[in-house]
Residue frames relative to the residue before (quaternion, step in Angstrom):
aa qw qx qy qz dx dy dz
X 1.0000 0.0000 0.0000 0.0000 0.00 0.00 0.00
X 0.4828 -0.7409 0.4278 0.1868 3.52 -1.11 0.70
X 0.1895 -0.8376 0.3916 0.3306 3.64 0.38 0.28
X 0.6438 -0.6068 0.3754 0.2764 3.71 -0.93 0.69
X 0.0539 0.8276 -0.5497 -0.0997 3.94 -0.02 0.62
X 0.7113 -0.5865 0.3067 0.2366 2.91 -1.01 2.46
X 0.7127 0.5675 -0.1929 0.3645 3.53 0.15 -2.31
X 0.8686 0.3632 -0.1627 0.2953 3.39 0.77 -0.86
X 0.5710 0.6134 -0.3248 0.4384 2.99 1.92 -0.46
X 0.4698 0.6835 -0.3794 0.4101 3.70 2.14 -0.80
X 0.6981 0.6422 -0.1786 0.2613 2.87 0.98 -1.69
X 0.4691 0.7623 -0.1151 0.4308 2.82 1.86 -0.99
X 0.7543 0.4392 0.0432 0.4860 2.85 0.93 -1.59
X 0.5633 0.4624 -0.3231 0.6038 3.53 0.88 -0.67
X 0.6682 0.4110 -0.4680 0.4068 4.08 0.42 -0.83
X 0.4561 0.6968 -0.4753 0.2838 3.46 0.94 -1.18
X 0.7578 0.5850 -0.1794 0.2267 2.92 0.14 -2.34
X 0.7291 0.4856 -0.1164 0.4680 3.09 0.94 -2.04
X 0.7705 0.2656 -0.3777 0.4395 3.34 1.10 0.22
X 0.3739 0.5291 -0.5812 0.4924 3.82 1.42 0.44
X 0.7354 0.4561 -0.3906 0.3138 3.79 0.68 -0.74
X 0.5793 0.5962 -0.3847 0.4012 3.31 1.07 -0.91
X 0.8074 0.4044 -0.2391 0.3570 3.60 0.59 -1.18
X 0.3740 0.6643 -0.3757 0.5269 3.35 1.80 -0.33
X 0.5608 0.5739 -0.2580 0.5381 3.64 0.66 -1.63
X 0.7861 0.3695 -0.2890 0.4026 4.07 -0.15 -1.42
X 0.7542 0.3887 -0.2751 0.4520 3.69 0.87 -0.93
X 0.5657 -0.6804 0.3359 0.3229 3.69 1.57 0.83
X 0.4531 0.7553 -0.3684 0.2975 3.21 1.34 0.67
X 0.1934 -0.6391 0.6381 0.3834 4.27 -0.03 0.26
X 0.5366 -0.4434 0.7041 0.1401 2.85 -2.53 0.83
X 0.0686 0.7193 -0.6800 -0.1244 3.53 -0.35 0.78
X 0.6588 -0.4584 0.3820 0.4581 3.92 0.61 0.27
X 0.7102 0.3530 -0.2422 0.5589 4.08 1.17 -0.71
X 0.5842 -0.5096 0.4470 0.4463 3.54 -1.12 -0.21
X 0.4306 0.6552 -0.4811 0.3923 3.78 0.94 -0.24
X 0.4501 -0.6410 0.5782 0.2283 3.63 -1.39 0.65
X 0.6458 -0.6459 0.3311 0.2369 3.38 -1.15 0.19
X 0.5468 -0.7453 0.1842 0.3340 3.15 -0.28 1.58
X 0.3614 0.6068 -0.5811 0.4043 4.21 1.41 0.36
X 0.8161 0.3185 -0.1160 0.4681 3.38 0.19 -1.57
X 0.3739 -0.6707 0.6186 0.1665 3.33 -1.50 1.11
X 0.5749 -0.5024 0.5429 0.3498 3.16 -1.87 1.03
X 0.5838 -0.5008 0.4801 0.4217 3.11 -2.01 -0.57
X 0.5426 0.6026 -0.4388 0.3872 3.44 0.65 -0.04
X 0.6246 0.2915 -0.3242 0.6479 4.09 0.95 -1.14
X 0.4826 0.5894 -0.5608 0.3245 4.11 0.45 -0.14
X 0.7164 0.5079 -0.1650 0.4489 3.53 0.79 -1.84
X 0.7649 0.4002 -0.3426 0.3706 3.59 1.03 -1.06
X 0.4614 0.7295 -0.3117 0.3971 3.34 1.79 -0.38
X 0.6445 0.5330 -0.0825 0.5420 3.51 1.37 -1.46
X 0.3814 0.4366 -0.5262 0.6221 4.39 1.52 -0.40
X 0.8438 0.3464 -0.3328 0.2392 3.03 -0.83 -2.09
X 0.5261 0.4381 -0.5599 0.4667 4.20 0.66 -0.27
X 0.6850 0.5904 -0.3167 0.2862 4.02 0.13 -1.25
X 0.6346 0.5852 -0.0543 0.5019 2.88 1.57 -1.81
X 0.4527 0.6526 -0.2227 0.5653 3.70 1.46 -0.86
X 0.8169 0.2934 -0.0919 0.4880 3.16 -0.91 -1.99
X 0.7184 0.4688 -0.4006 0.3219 4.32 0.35 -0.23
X 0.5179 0.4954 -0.1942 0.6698 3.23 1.92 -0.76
X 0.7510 0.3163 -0.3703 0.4458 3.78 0.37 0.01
X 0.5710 0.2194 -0.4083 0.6776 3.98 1.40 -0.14
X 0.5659 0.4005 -0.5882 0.4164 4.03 -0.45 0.77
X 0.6140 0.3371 -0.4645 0.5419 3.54 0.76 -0.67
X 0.9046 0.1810 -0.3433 0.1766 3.84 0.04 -0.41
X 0.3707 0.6263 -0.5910 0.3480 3.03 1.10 1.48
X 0.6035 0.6077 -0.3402 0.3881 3.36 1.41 -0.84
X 0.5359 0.4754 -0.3550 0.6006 3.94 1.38 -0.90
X 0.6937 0.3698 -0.4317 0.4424 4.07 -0.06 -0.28
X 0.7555 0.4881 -0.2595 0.3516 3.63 0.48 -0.80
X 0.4842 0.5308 -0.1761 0.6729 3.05 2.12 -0.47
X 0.6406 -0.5981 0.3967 0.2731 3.66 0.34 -0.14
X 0.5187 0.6533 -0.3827 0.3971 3.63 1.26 -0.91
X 0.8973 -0.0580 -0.0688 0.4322 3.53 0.30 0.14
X 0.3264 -0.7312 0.5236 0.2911 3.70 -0.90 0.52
X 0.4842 0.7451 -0.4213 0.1812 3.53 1.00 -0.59
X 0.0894 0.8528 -0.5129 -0.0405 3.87 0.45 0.37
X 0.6410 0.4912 -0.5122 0.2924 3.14 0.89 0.00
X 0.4938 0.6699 -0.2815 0.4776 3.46 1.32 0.00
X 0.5836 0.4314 -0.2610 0.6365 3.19 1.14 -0.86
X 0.6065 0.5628 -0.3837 0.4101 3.81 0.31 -0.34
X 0.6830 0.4425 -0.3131 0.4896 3.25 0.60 -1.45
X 0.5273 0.6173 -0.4555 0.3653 3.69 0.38 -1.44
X 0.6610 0.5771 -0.1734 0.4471 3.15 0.25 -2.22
X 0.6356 0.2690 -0.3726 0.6204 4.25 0.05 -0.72
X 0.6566 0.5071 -0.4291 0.3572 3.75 -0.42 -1.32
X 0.6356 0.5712 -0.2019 0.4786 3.65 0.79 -0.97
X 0.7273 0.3903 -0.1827 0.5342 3.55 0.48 -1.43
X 0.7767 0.2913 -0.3094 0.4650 3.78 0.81 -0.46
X 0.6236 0.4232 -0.5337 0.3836 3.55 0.74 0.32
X 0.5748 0.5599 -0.3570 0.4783 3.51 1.45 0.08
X 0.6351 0.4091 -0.2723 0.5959 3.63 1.42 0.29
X 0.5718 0.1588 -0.4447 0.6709 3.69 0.54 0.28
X 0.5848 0.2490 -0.6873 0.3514 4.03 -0.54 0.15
X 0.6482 0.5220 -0.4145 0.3682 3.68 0.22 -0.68
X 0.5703 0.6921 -0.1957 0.3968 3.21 0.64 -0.35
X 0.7538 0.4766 0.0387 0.4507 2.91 1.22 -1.56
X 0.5351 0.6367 -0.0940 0.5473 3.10 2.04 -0.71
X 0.6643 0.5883 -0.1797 0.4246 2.67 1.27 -1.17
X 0.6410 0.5931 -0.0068 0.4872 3.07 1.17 -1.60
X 0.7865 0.2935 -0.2199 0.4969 3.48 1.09 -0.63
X 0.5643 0.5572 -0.3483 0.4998 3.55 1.64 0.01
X 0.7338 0.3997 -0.3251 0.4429 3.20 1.58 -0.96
X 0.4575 0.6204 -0.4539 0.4469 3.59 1.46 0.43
X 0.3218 0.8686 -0.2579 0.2746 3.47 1.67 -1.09
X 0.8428 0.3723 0.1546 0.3567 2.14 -0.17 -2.53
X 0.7585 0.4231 -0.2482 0.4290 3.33 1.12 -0.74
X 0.5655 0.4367 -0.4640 0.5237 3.79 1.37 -0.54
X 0.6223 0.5602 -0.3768 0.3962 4.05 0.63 -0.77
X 0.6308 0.4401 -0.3296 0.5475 3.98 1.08 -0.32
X 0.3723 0.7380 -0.4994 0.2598 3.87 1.32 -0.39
X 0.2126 -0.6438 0.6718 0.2985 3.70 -1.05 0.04
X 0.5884 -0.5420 0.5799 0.1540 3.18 -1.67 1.37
């Protein structure tokens, strides 16, 4: 058996680092010392929850103005229309998008090891 020399395995280790930092550095990223990103730029998780609450928004603003046209408060329907699409397609690219990230899911979890 070969025996394991200490100095070099650090050494080892120190190149890693200096190159998780360097490339961290290239993709404009700060080193906060953890694996977390820097607190300017948002993960993908507050990205995605950022991207409901717009979807989640814009469906609750063309329901309220179907409910004010059907009620009388206003005649403008074409406004109410648009709302209404603007609404129906941000609810079709989030679906979409789901899609896309389950079928990403599904496919790194089937990877062979």
């Amino acid at each position: 058996m070969s025996t394991i020399d200490q100095s070099r395995l650090l050494q080892m280790r120190s190149s890693i680092l200096n190159q998780n930092q360097a490339l961290q550095r290239a993709a404009g990223r700060a080193t906060t010392g953890g694996a977390e990103a820097s607190e300017g730029t948002p993960d993908f998780g507050s990205a995605i929850s950022a991207a409901l609450q717009q979807v989640n928004a814009q469906q609750a603003r063309a329901s309220d103005l179907s409910e004010a046209y059907e009620r009388g408060d206003t005649h403008d329907i074409v406004s109410v229309m648009i709302e209404r699409q603007k609404a129906s397609l941000g609810f079709e690219t989030t679906l979409q998008v789901r899609n896309k990230l389950l079928s990403a899911y599904r496919d790194i979890m089937n990877m062979p090891v």
